[in-house]
C-alpha positions as CSV (number, residue, x, y, z in Angstrom):
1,X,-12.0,-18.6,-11.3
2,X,-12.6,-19.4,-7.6
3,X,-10.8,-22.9,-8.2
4,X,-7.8,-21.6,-9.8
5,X,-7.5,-18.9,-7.5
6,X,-8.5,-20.7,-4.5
7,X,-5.1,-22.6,-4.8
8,X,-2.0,-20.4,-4.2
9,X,-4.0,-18.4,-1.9
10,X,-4.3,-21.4,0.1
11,X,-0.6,-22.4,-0.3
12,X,0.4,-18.8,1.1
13,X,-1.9,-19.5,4.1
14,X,-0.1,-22.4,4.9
15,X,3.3,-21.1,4.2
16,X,2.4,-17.5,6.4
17,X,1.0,-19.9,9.1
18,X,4.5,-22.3,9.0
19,X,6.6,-18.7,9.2
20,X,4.7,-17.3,11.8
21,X,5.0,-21.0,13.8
22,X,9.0,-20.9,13.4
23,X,9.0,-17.0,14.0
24,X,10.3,-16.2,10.2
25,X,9.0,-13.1,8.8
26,X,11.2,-11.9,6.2
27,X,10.0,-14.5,3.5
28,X,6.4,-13.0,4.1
29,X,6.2,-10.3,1.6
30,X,7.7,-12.2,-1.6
31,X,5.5,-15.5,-0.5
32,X,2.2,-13.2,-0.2
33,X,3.1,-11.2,-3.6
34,X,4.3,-14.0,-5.4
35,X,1.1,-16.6,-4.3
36,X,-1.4,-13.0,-5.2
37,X,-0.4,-12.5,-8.4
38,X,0.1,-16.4,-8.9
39,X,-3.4,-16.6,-8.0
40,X,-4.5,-13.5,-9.7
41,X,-2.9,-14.6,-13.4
42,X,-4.8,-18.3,-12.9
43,X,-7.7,-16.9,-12.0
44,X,-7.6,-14.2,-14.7
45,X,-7.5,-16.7,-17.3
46,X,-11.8,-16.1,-17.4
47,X,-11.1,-12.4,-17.5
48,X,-9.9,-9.2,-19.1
49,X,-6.5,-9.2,-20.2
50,X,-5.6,-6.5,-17.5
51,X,-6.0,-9.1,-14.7
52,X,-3.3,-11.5,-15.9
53,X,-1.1,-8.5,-16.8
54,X,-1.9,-7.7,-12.5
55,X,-0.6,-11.2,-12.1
56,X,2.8,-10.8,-13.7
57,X,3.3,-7.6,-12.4
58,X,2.5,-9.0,-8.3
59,X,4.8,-11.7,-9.0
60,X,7.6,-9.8,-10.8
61,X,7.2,-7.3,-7.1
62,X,7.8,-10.8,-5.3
63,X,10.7,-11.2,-7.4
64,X,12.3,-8.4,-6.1
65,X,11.3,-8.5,-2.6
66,X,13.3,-11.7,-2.7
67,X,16.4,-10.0,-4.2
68,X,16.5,-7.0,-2.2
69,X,16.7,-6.8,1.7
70,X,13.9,-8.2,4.2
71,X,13.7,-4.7,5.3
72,X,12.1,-3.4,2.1
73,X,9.2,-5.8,1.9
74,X,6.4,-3.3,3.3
75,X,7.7,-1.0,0.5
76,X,7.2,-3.9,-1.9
77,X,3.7,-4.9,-0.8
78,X,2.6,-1.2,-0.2
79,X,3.6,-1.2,-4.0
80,X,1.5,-4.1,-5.2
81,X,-1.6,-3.9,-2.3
82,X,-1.9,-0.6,-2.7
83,X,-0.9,0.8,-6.3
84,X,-0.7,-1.7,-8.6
85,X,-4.2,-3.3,-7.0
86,X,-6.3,0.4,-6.7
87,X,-4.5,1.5,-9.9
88,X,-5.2,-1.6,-12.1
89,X,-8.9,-1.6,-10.3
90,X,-10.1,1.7,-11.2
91,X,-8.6,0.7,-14.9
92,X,-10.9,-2.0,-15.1
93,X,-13.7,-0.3,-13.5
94,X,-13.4,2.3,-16.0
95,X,-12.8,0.2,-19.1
96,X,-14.6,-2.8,-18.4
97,X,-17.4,-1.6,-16.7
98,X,-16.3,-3.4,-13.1
């Protein structure tokens, strides 16, 4: 899990570490969602079917924080970072056990 996931959450260090050097912030949001739930689907691969599902869904959100305007993409991650990754938590805590 830890290697699979370790990966794109590396590759969106790098690339929120190259924006930030060239003052670029409005690729931020997609790049975190999309690298998350890129992460989150590898890594989910030894889990519960949910967490893949999670996956999809983060990257489908970076999707459209790519296709609608830069100003949007705190709506976007407040969306995946804070419903989609609470909502799907508690669902797993609940029917998984943790």
């Amino acid at each position: 899990f830890a290697i699979s996931f370790a990966a794109p959450i590396v590759s969106g260090a790098a690339l929120t570490w190259g924006a930030w050097m060239h003052d670029d912030w409005a690729l931020m949001p997609p790049v975190w969602l999309l690298l998350y739930g890129t992460g989150v689907l590898a890594g989910g691969v030894f889990s519960v079917a949910a967490v893949r599902l999670l996956g999809l869904l983060f990257m489908a959100l970076g999707v459209a924080a790519l296709v609608t305007p830069p100003a949007w993409g705190n709506v976007w991650l407040g969306i995946g970072f804070g419903g989609l990754q609470v909502g799907f938590g508690l669902y797993i805590a609940r029917r998984h056990g943790g």
